[in-house]
The first five atom37 places (N, CA, C, CB, O) and aatype in JSON, in Angstrom:
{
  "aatype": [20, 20, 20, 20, 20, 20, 20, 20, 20, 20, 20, 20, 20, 20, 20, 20, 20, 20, 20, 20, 20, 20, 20, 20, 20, 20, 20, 20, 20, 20, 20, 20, 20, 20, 20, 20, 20, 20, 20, 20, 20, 20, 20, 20, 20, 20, 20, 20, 20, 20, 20, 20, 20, 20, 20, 20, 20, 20, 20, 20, 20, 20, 20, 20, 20, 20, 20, 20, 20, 20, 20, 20, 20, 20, 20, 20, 20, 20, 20, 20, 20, 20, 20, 20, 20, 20, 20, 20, 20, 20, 20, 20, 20, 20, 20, 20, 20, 20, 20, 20, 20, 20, 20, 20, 20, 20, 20, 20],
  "atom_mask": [
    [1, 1, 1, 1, 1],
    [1, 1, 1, 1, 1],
    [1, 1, 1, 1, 1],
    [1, 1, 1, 1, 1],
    [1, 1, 1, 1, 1],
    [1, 1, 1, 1, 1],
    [1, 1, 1, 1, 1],
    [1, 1, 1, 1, 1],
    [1, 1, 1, 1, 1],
    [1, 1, 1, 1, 1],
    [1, 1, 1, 1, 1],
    [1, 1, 1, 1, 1],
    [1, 1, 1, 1, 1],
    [1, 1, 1, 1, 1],
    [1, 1, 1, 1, 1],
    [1, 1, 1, 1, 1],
    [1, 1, 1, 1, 1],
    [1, 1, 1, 1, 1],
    [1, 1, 1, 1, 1],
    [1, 1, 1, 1, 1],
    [1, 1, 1, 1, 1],
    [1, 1, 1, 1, 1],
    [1, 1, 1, 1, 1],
    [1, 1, 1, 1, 1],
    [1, 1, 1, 1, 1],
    [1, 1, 1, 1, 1],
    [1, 1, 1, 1, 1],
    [1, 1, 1, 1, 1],
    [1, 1, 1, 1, 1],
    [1, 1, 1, 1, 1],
    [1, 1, 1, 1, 1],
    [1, 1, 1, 1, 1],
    [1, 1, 1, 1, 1],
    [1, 1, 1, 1, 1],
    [1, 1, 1, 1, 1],
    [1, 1, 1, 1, 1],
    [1, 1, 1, 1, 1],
    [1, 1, 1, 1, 1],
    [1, 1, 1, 1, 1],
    [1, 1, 1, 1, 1],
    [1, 1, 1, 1, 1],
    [1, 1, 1, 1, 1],
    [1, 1, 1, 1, 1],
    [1, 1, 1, 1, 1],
    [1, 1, 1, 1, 1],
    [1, 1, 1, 1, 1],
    [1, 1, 1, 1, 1],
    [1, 1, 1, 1, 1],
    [1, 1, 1, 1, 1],
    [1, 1, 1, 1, 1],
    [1, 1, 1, 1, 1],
    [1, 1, 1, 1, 1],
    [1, 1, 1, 1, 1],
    [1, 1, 1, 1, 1],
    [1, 1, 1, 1, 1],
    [1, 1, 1, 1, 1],
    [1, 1, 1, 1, 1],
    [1, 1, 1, 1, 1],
    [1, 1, 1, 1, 1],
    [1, 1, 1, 1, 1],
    [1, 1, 1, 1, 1],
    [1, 1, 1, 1, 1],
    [1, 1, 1, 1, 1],
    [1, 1, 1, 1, 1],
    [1, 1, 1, 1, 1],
    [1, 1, 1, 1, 1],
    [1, 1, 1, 1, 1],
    [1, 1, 1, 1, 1],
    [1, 1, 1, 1, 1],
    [1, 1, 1, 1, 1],
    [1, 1, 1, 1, 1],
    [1, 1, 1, 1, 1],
    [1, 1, 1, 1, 1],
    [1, 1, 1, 1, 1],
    [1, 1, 1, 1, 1],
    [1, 1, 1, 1, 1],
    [1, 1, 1, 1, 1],
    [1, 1, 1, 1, 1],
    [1, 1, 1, 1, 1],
    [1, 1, 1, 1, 1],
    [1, 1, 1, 1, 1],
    [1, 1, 1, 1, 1],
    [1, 1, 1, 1, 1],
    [1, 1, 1, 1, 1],
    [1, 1, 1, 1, 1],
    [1, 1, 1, 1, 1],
    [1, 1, 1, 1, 1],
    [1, 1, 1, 1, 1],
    [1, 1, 1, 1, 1],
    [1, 1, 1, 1, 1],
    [1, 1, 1, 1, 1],
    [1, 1, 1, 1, 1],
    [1, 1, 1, 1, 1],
    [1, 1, 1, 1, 1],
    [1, 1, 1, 1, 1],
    [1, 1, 1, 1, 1],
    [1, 1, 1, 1, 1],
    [1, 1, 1, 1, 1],
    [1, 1, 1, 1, 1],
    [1, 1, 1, 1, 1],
    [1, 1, 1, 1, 1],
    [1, 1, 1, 1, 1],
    [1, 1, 1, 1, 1],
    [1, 1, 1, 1, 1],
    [1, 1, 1, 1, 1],
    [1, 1, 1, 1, 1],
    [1, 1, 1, 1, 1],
    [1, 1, 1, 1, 1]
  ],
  "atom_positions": [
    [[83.9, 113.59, 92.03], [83.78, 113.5, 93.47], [85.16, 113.31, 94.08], [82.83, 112.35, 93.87], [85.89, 112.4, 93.68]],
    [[85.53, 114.16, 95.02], [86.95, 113.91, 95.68], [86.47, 113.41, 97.18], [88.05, 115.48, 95.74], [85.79, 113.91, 98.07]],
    [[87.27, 111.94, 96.97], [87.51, 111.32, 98.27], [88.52, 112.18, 99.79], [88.3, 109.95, 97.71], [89.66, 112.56, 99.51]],
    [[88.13, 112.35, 100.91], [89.31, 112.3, 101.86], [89.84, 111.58, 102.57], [89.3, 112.85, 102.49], [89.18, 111.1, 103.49]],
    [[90.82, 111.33, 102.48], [91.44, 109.75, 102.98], [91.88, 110.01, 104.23], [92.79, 109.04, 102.09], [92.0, 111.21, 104.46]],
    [[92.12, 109.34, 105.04], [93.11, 109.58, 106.29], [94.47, 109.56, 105.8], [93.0, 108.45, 107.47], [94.95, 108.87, 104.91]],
    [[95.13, 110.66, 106.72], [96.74, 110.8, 106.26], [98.02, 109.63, 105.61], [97.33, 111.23, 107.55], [99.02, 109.71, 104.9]],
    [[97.0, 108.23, 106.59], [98.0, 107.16, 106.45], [97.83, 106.75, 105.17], [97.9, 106.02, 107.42], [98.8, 106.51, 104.46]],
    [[96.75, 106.63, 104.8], [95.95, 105.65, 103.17], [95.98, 106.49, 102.02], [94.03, 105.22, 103.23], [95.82, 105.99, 100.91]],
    [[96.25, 108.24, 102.25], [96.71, 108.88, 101.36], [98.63, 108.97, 100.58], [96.17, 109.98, 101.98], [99.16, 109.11, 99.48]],
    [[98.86, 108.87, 101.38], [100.42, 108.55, 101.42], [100.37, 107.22, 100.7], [101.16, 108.43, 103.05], [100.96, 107.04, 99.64]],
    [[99.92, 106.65, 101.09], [100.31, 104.75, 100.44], [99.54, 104.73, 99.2], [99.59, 103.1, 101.6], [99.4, 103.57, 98.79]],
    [[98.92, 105.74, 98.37], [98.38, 105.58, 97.32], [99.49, 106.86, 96.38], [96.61, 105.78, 97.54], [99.89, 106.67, 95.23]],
    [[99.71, 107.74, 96.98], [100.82, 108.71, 96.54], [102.15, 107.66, 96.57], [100.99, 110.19, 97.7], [102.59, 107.21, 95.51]],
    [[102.82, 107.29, 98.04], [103.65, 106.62, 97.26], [103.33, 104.98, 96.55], [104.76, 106.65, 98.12], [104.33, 104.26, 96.63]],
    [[102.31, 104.4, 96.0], [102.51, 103.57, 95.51], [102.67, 103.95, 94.13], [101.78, 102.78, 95.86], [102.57, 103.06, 93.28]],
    [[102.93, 105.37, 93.7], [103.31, 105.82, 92.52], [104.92, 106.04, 92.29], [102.56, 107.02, 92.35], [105.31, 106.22, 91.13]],
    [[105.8, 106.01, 93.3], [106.57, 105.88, 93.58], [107.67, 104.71, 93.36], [106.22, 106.16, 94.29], [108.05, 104.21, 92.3]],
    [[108.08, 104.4, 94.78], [108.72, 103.4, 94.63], [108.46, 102.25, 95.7], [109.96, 103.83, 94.54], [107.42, 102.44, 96.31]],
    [[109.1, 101.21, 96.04], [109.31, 100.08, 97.0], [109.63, 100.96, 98.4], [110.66, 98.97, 96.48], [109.03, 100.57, 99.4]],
    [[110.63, 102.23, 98.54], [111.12, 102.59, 99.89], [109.89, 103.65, 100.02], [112.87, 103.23, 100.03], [109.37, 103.73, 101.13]],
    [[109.41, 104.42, 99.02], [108.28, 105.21, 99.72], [106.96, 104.25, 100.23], [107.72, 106.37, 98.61], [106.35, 104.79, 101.16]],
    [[106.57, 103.31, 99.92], [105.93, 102.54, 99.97], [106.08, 102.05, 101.44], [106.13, 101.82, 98.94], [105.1, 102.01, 102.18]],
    [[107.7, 101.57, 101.97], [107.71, 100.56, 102.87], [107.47, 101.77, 104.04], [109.16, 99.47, 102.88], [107.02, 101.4, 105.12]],
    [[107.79, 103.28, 103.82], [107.72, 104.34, 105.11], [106.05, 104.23, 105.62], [108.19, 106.22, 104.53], [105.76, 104.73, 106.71]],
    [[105.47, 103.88, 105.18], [103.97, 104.04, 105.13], [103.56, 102.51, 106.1], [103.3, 104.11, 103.21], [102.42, 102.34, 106.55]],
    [[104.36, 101.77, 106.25], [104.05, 100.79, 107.36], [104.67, 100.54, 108.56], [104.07, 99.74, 106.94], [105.87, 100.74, 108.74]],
    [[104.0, 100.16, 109.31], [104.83, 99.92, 110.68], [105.15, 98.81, 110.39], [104.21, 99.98, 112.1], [104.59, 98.04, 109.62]],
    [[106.46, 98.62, 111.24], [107.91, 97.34, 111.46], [107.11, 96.29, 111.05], [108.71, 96.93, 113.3], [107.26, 95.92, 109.88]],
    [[106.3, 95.74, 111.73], [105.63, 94.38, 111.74], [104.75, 94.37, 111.01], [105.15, 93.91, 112.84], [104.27, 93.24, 111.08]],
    [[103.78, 95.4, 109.78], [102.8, 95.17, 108.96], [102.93, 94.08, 108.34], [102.61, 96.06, 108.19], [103.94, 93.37, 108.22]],
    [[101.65, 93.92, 107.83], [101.31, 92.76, 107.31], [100.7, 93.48, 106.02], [100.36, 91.8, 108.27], [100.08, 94.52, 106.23]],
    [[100.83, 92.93, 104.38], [99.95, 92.85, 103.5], [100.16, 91.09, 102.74], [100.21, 94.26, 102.5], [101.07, 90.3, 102.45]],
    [[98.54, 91.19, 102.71], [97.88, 90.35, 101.5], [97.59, 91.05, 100.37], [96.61, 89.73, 101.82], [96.95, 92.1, 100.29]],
    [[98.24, 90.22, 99.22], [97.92, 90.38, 97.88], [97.89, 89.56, 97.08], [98.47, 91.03, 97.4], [98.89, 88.85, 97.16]],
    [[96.84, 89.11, 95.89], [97.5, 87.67, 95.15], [97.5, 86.63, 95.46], [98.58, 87.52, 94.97], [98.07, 85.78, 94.77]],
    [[96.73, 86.27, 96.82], [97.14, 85.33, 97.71], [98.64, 84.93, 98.11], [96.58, 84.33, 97.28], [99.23, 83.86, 98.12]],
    [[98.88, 85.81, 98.32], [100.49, 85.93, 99.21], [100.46, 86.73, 100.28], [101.77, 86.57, 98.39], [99.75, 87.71, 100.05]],
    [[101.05, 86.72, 101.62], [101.17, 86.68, 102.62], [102.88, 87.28, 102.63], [100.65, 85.32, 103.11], [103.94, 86.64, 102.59]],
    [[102.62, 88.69, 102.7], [103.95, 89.53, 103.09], [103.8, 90.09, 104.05], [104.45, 90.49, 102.29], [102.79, 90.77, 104.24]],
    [[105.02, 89.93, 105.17], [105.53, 89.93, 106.46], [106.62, 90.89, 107.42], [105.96, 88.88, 106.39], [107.58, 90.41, 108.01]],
    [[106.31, 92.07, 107.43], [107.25, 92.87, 107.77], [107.78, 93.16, 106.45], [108.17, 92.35, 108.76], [107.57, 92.63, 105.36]],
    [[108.92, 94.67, 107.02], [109.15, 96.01, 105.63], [109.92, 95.51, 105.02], [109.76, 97.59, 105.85], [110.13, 96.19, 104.01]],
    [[111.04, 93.82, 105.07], [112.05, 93.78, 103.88], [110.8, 93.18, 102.87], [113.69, 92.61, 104.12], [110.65, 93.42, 101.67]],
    [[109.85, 92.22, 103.89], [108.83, 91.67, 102.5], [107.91, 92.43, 101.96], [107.95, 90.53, 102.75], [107.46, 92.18, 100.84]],
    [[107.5, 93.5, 102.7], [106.88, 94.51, 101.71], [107.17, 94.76, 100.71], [106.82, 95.49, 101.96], [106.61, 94.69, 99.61]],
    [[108.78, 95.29, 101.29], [109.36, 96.05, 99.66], [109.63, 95.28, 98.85], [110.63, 96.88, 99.56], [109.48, 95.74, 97.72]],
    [[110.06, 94.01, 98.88], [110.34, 92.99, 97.87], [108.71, 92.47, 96.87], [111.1, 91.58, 98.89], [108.58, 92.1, 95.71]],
    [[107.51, 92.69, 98.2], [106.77, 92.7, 97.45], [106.72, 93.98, 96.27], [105.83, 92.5, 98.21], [106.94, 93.69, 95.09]],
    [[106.47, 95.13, 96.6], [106.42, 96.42, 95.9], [107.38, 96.27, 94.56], [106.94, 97.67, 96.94], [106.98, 96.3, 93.4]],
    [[108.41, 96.14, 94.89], [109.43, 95.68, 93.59], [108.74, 94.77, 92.38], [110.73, 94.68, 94.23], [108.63, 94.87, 91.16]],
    [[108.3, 93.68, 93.59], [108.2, 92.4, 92.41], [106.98, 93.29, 91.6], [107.59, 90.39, 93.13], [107.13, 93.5, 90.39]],
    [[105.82, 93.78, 92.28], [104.77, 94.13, 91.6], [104.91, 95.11, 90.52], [103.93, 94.52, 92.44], [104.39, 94.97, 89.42]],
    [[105.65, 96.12, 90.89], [105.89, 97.14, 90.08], [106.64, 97.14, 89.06], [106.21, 97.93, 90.62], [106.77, 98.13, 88.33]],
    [[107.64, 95.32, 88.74], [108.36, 95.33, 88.21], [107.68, 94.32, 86.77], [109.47, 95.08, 89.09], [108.2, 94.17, 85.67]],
    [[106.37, 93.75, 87.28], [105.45, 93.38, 86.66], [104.67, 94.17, 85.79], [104.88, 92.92, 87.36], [104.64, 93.84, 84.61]],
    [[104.13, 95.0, 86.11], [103.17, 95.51, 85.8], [103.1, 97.37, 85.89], [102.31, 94.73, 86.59], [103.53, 97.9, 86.92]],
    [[102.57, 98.19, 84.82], [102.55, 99.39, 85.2], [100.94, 99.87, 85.14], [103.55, 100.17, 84.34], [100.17, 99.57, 84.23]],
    [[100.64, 100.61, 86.2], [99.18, 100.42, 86.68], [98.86, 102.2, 87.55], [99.13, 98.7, 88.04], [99.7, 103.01, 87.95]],
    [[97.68, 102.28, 87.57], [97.33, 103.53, 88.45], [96.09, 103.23, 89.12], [97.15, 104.89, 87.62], [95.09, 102.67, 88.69]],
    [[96.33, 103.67, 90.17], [94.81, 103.24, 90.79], [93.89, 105.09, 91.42], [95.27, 101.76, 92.68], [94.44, 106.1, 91.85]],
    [[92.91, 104.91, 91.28], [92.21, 105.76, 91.03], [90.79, 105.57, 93.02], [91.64, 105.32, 89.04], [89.58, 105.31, 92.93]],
    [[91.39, 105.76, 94.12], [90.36, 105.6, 94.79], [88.68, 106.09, 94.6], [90.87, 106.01, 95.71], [88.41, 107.27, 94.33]],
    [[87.68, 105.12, 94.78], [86.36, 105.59, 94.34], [85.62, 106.06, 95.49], [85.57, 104.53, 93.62], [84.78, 106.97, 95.46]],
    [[86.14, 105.08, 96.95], [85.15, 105.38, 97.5], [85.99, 104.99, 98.86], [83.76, 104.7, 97.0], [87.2, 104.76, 98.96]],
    [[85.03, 104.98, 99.83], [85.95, 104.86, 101.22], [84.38, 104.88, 102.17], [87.4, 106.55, 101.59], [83.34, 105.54, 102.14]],
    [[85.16, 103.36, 103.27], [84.05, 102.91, 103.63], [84.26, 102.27, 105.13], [83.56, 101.98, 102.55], [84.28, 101.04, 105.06]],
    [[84.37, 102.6, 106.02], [84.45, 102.27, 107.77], [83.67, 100.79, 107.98], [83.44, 103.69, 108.87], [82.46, 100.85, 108.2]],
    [[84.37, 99.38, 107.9], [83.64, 98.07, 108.76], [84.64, 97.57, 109.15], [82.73, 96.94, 108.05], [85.64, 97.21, 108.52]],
    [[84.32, 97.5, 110.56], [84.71, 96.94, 112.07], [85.85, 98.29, 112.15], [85.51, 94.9, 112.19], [85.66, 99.5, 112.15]],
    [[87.12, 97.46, 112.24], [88.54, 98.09, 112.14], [89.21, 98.47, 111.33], [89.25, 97.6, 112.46], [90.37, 98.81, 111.54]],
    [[88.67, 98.51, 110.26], [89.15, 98.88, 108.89], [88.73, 99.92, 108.21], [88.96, 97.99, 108.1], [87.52, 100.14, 108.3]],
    [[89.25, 100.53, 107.66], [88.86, 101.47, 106.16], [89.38, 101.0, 104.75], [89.55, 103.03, 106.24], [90.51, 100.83, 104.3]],
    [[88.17, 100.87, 104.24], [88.05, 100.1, 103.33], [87.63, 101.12, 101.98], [87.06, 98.99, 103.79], [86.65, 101.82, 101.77]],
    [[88.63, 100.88, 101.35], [88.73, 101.79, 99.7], [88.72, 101.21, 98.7], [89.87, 102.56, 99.34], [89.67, 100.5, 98.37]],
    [[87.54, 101.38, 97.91], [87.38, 100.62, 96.38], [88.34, 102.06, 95.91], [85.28, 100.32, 95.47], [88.36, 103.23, 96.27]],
    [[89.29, 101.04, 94.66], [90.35, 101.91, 94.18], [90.01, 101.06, 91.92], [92.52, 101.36, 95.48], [90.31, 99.93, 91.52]],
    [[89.54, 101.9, 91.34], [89.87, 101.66, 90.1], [91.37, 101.35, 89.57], [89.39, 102.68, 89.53], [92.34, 102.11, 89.67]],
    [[91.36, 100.22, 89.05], [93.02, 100.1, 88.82], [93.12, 99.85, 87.82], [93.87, 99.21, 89.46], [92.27, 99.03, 87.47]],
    [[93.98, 100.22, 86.83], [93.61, 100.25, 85.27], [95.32, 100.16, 85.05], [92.57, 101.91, 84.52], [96.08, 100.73, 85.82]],
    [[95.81, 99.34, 83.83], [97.32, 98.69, 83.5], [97.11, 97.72, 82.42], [98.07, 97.85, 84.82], [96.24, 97.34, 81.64]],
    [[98.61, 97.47, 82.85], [98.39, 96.28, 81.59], [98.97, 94.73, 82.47], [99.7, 96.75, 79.8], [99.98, 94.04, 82.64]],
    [[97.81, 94.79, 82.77], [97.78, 93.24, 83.65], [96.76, 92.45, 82.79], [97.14, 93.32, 85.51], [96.45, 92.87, 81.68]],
    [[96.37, 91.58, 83.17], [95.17, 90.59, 82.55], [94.05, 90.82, 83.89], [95.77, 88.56, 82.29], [94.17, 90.64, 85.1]],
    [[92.57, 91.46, 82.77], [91.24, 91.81, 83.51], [91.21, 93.36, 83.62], [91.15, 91.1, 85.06], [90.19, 93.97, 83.93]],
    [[92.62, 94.04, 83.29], [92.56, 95.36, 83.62], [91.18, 96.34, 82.73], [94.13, 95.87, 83.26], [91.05, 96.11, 81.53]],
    [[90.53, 97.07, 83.2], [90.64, 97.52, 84.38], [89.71, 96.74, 85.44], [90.38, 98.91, 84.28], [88.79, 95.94, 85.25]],
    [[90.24, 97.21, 86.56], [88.98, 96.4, 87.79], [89.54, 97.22, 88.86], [89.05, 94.32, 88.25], [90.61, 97.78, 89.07]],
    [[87.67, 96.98, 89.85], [88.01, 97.65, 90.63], [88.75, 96.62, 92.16], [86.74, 98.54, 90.74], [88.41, 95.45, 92.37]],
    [[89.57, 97.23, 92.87], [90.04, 96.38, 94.18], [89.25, 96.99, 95.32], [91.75, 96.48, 94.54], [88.66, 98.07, 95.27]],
    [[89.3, 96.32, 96.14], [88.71, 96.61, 97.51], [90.23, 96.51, 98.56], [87.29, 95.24, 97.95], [90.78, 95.42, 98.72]],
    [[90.67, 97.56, 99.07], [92.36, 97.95, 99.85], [91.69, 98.11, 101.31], [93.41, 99.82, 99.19], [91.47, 99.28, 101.61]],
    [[91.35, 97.19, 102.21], [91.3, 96.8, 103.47], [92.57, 97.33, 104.64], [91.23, 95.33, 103.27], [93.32, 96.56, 105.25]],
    [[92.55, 99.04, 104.76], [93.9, 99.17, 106.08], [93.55, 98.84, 107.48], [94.48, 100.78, 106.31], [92.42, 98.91, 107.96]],
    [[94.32, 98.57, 107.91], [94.29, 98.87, 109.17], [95.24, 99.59, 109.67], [94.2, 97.95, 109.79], [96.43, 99.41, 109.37]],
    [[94.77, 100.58, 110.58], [95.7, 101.58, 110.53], [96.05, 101.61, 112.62], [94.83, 103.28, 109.57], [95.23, 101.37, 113.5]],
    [[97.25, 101.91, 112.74], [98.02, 102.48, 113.88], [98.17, 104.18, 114.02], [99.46, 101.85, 113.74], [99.34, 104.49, 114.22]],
    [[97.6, 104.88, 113.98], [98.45, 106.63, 114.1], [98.75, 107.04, 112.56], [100.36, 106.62, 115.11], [97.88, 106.95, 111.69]],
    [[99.58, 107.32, 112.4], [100.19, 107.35, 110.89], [101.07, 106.13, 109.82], [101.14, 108.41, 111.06], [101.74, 106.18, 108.79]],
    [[100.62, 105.18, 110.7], [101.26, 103.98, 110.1], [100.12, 102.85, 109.75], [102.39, 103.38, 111.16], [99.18, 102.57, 110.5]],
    [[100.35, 102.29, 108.55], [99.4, 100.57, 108.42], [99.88, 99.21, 109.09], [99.37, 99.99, 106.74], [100.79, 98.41, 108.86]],
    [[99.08, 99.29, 109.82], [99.46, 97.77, 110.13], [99.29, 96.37, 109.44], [98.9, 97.54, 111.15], [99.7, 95.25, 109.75]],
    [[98.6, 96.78, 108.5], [97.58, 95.63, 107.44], [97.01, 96.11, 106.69], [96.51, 94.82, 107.91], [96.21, 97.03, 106.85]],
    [[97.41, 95.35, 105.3], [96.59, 95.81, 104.51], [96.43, 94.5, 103.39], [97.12, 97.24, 104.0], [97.42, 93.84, 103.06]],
    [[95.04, 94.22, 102.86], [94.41, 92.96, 102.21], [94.25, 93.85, 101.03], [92.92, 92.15, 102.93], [94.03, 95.05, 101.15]],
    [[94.37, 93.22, 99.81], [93.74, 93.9, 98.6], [93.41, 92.4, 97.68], [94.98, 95.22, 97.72], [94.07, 91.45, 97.25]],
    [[92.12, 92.8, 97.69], [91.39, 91.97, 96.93], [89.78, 92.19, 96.17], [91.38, 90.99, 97.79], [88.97, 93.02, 96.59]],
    [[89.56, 91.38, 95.11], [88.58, 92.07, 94.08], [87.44, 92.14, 94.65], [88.36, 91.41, 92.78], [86.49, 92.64, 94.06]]
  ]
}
């Protein structure tokens, strides 16, 4: 089954194959992500997040499904690595501006 994503949530899954700077183009100035229970704050903490994560762990995520509540689009994404619990699926909460995220939560 092939998912269609909106332009913005396709990009941020392409570049989260990438790197930290393709990653940070995909948010607006002031985004916000939760991950881990951490609280990152605008694009220098994005990317520092993206770094730290990627520098952890090597991982692919696989979107399953895609799902519209309230303001959000909400994508169960299979994520499979070598983390502890891998594989599992996440639930990636955007909120989106135009072609940019303003927020994004990822949690199980």
């Amino acid at each position: 089954m092939t998912i269609v994503l909106p332009k913005p949530i396709a990009n941020y899954f392409k570049a989260d194959k990438e790197n930290g700077e393709a990653i940070v183009a995909c948010f607006s100035e002031n985004a916000v992500v939760k991950d881990e229970g951490q609280t990152h704050m605008g694009l220098d903490a994005i990317r520092h997040w993206k770094m730290s994560t990627s520098s952890k762990y090597t991982y692919t995520v696989e979107p399953q499904s895609l799902r519209e509540c309230e303001e959000k689009m909400i994508v169960t994404g299979l994520v499979a690595g070598n983390f502890p619990g891998s594989p599992v699926n996440l639930q990636y909460a955007f909120t989106l501006d135009g072609d940019n995220i303003t927020a994004l939560e990822i949690s199980l």
